[in-house]
DOBAMAR-187897 format. One record per atom (N, C-alpha, C, O, CB): atom name; x, y, z; residue in one letter. Coordinates in steps of 0.2 Angstrom, whole numbers, always signed. Glycine has a CB too. Example, Ala and Ser with C-alpha at 12.3 -4.5 7.8 and 13.67 -1.06 7.14 Angstrom:
% residues 2
- name,xx,yy,zz,resn
- N,+66,-28,+39,A
- CA,+62,-22,+39,A
- C,+66,-16,+39,A
- O,+71,-17,+42,A
- CB,+57,-22,+45,A
- N,+64,-11,+35,S
- CA,+68,-5,+36,S
- C,+64,+0,+39,S
- O,+67,+6,+40,S
- CB,+70,-3,+29,S
This chain:
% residues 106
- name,xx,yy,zz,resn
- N,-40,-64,+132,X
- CA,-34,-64,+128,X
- C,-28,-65,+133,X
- O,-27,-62,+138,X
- CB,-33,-57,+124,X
- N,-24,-69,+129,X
- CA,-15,-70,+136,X
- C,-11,-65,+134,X
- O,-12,-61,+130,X
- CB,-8,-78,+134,X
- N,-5,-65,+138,X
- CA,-2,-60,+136,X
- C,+3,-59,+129,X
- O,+6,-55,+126,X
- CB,+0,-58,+142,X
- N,+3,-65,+128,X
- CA,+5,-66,+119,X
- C,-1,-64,+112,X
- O,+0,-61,+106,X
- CB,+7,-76,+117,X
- N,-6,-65,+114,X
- CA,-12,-63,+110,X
- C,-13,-54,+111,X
- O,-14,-50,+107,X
- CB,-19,-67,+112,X
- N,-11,-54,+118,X
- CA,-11,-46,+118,X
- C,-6,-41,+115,X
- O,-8,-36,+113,X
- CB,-11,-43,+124,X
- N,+2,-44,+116,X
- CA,+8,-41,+112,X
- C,+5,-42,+105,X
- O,+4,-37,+102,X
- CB,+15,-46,+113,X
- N,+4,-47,+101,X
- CA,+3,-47,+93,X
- C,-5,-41,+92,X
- O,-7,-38,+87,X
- CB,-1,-59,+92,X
- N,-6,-40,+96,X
- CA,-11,-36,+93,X
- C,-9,-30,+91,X
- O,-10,-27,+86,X
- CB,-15,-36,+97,X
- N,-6,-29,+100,X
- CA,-3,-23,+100,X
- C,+1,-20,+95,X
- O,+0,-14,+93,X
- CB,+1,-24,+104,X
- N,+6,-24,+92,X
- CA,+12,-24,+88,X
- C,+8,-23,+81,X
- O,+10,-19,+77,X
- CB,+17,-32,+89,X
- N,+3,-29,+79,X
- CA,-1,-28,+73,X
- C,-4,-22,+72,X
- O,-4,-21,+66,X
- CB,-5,-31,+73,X
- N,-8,-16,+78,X
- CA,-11,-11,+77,X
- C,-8,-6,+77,X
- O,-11,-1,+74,X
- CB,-16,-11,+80,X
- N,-1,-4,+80,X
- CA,+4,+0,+80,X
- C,+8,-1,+73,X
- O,+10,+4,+71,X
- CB,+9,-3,+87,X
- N,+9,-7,+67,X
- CA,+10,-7,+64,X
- C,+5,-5,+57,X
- O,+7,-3,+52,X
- CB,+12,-11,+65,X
- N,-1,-7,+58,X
- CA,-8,-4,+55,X
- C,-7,+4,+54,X
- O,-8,+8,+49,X
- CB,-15,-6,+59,X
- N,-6,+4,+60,X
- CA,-7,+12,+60,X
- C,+0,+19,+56,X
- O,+0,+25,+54,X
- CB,-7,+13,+70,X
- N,+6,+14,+57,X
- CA,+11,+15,+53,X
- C,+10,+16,+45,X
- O,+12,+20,+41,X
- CB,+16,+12,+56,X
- N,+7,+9,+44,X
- CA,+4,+10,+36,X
- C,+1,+14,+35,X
- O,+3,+18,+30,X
- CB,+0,+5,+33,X
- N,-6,+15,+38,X
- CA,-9,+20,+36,X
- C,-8,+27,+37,X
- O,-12,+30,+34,X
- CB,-14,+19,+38,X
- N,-3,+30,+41,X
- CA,+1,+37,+42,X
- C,+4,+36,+33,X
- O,+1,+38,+28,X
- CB,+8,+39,+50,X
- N,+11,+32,+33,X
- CA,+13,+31,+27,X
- C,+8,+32,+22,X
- O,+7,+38,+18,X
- CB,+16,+25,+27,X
- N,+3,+27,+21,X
- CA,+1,+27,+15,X
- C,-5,+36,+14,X
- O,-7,+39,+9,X
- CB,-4,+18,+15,X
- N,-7,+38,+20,X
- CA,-10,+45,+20,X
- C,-4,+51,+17,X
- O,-6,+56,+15,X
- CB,-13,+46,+29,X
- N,+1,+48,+17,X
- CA,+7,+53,+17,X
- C,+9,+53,+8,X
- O,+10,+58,+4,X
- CB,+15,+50,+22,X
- N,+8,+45,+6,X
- CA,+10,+43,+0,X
- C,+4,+47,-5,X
- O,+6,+51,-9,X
- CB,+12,+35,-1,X
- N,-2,+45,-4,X
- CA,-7,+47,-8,X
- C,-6,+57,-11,X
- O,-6,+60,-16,X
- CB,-13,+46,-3,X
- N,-7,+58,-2,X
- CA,-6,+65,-3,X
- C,-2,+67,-9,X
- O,-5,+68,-14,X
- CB,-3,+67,+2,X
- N,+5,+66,-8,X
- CA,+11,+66,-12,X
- C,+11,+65,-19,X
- O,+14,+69,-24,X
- CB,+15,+62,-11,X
- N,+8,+60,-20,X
- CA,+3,+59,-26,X
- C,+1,+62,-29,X
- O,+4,+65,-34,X
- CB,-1,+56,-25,X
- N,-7,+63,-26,X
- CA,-10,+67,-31,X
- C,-7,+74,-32,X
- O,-9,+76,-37,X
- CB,-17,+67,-30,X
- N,-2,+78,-27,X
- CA,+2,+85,-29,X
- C,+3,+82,-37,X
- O,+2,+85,-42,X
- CB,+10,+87,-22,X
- N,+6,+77,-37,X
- CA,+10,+75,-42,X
- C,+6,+73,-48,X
- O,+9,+73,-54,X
- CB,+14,+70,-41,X
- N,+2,+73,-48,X
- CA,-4,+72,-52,X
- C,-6,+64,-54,X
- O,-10,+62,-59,X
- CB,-3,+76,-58,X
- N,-3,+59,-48,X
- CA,-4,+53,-50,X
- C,-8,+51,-45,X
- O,-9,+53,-39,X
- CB,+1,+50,-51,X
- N,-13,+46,-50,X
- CA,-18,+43,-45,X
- C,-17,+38,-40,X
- O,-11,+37,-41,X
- CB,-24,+41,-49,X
- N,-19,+34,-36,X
- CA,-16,+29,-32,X
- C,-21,+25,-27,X
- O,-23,+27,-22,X
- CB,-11,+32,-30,X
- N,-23,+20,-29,X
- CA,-30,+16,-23,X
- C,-24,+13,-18,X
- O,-18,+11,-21,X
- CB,-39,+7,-28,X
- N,-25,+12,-10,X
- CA,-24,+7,-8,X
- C,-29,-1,-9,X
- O,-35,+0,-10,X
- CB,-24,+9,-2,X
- N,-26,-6,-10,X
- CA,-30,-12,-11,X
- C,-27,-18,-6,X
- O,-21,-17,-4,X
- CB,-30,-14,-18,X
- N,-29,-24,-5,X
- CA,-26,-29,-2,X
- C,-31,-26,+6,X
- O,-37,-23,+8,X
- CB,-17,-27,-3,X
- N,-24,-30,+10,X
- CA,-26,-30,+19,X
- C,-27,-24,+19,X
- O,-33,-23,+20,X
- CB,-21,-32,+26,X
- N,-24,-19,+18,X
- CA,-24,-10,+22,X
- C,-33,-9,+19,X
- O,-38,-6,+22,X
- CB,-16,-2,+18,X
- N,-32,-12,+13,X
- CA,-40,-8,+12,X
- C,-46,-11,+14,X
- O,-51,-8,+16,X
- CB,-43,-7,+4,X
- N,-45,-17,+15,X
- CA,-49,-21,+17,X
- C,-50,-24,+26,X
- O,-52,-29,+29,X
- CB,-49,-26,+12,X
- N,-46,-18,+29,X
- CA,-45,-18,+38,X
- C,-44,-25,+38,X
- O,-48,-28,+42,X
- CB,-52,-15,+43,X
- N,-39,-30,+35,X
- CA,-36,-36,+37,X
- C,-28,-34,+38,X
- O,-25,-39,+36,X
- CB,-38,-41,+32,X
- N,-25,-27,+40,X
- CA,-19,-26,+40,X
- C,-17,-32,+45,X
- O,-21,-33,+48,X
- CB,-19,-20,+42,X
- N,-12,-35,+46,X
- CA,-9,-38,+53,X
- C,-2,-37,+53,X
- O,+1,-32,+50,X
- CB,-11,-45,+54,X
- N,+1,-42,+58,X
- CA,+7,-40,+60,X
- C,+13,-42,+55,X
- O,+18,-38,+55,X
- CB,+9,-44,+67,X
- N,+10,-48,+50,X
- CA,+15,-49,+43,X
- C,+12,-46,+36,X
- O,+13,-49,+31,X
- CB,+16,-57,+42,X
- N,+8,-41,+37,X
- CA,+6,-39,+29,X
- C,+10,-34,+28,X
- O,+13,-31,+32,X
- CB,-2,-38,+26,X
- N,+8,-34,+21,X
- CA,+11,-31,+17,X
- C,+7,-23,+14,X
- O,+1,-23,+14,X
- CB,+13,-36,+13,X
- N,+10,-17,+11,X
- CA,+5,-13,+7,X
- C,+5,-11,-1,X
- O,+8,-7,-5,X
- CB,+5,-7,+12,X
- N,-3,-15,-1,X
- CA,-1,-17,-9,X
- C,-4,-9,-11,X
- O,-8,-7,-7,X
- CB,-7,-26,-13,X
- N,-3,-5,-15,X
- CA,-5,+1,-18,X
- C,-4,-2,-27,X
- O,+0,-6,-31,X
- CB,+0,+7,-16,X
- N,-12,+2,-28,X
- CA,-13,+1,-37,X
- C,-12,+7,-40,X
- O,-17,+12,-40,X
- CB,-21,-2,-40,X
- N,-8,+8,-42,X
- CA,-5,+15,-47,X
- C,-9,+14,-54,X
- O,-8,+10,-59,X
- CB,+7,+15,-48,X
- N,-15,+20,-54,X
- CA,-18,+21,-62,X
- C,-13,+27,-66,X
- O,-8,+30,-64,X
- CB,-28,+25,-61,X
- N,-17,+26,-73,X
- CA,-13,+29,-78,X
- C,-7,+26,-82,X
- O,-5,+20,-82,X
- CB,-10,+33,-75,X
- N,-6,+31,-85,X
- CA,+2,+29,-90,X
- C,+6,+30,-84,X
- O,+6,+34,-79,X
- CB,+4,+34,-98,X
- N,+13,+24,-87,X
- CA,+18,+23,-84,X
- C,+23,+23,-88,X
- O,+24,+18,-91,X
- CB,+19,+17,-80,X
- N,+26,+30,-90,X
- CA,+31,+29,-93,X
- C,+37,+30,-88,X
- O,+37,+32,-82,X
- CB,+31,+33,-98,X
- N,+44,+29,-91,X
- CA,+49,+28,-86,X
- C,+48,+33,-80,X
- O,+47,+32,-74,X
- CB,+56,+29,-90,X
- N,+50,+39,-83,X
- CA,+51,+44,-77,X
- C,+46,+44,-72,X
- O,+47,+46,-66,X
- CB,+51,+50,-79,X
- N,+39,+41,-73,X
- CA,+32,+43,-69,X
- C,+33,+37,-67,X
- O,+29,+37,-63,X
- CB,+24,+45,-71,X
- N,+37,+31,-67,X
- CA,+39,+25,-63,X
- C,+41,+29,-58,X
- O,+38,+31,-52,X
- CB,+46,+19,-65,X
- N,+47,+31,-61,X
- CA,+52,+32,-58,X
- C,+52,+35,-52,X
- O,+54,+32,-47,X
- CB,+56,+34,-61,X
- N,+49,+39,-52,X
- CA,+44,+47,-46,X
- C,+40,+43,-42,X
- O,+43,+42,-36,X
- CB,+37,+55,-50,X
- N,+34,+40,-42,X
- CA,+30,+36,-40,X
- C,+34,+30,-37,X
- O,+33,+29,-31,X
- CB,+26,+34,-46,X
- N,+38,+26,-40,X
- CA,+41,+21,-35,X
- C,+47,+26,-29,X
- O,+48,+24,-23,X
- CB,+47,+13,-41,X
- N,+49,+30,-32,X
- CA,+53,+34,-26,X
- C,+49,+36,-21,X
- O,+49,+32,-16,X
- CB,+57,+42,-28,X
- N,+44,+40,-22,X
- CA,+39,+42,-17,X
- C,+39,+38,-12,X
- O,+41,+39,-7,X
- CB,+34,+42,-18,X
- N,+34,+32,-15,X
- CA,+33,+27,-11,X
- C,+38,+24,-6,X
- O,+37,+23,+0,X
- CB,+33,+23,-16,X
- N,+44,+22,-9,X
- CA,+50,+20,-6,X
- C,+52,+24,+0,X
- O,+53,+22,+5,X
- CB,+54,+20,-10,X
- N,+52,+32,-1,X
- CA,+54,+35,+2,X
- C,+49,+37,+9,X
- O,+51,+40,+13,X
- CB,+57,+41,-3,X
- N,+41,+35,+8,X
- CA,+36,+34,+14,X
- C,+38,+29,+20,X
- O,+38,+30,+26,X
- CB,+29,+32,+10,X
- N,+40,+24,+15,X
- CA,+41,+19,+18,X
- C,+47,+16,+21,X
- O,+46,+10,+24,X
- CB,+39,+16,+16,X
- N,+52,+19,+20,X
- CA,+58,+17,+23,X
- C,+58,+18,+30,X
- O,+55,+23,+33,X
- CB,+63,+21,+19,X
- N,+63,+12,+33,X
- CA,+64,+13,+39,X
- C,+58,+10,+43,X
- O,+59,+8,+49,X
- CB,+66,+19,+40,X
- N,+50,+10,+39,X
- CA,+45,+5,+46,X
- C,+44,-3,+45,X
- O,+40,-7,+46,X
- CB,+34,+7,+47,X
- N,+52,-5,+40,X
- CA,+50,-14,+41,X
- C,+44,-14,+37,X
- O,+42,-20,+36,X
- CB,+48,-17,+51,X
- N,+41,-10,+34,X
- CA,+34,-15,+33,X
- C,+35,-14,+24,X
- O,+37,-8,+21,X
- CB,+23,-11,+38,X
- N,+35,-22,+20,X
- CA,+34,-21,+14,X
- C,+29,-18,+10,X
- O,+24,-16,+12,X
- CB,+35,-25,+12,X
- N,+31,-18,+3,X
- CA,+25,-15,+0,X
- C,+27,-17,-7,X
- O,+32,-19,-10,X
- CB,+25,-5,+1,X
- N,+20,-18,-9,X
- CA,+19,-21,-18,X
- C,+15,-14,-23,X
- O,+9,-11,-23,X
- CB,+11,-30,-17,X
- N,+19,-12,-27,X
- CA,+19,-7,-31,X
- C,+17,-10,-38,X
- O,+20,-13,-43,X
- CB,+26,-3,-31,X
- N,+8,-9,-38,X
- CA,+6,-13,-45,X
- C,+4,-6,-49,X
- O,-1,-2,-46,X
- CB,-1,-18,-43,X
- N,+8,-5,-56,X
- CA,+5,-3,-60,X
- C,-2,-7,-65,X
- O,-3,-12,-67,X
- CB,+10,-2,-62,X
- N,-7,-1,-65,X
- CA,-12,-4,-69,X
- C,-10,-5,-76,X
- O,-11,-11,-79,X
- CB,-18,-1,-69,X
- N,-8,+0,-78,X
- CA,-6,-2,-84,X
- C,+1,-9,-87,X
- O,+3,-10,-93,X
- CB,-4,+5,-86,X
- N,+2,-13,-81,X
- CA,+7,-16,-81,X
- C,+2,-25,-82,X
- O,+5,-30,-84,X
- CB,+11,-14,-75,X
- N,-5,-24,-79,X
- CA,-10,-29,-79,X
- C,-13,-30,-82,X
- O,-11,-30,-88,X
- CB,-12,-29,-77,X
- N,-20,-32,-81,X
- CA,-27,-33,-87,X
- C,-31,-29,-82,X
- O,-30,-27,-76,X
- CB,-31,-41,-89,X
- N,-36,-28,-88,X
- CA,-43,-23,-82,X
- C,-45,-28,-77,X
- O,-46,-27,-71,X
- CB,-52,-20,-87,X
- N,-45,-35,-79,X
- CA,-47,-38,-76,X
- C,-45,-40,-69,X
- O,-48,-41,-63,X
- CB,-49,-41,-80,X
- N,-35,-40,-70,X
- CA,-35,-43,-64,X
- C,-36,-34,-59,X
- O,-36,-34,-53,X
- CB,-27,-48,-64,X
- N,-36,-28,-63,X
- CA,-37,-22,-58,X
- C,-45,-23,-55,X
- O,-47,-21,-50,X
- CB,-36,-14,-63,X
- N,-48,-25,-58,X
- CA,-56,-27,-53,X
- C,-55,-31,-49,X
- O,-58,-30,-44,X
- CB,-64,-30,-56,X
- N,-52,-37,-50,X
- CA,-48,-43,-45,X
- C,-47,-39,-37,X
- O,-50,-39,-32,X
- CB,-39,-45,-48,X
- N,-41,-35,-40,X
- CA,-37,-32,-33,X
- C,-41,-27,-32,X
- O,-37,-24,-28,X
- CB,-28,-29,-34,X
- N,-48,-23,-32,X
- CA,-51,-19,-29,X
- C,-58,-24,-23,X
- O,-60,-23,-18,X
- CB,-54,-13,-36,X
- N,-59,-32,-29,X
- CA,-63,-35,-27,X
- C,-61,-39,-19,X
- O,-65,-40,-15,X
- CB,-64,-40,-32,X
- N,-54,-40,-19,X
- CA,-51,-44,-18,X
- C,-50,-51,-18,X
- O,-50,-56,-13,X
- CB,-50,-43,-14,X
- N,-51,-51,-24,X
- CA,-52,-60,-27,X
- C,-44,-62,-27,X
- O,-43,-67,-31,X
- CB,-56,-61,-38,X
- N,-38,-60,-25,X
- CA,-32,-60,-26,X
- C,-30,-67,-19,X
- O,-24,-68,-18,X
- CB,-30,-52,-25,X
């Protein structure tokens, strides 16, 4: 490996690891709150790298306020590490595309 394949890695597994503290923090938080939450995408499927993103599937009803708590949470995990994030309600999709994003047919 050069020393540009060794920085990217670096940078990628230092950022992996920031997701996954975050997303360990967000779950937690979570379920206190009584909402469920899968990671899906790279983070679940250890294809994190240096440009992804973290997709989370929020189950249950979504009414306004339980947005509302759930996208704060979220937000407030992740603020400040640069690294985006995709907030999929299930109830916002089909079952089908929720077997998709667990399958990762996405």
């Amino acid at each position: 490996m050069n020393k540009i394949e060794t920085l990217i890695h670096r940078r990628a597994d230092d950022r992996r690891k920031t997701a996954q503290a975050c997303v360990s923090r967000i779950l937690r938080n979570a379920k206190a709150h009584g909402v469920d939450i899968s990671v899906v995408g790279s983070l679940a499927k250890n294809r994190f790298r240096v440009h992804s993103d973290v997709d989370l599937l929020v189950h249950g009803s979504t009414d306004p306020a339980r947005r509302a708590m759930v996208e704060r949470l979220v937000a407030d995990q992740l603020r400040g590490t640069n690294i985006p994030y995709d907030l999929i309600f299930a109830s916002d999709v089909s079952s089908e595309r929720v077997q998709e994003l667990f399958n990762d047919s996405v």
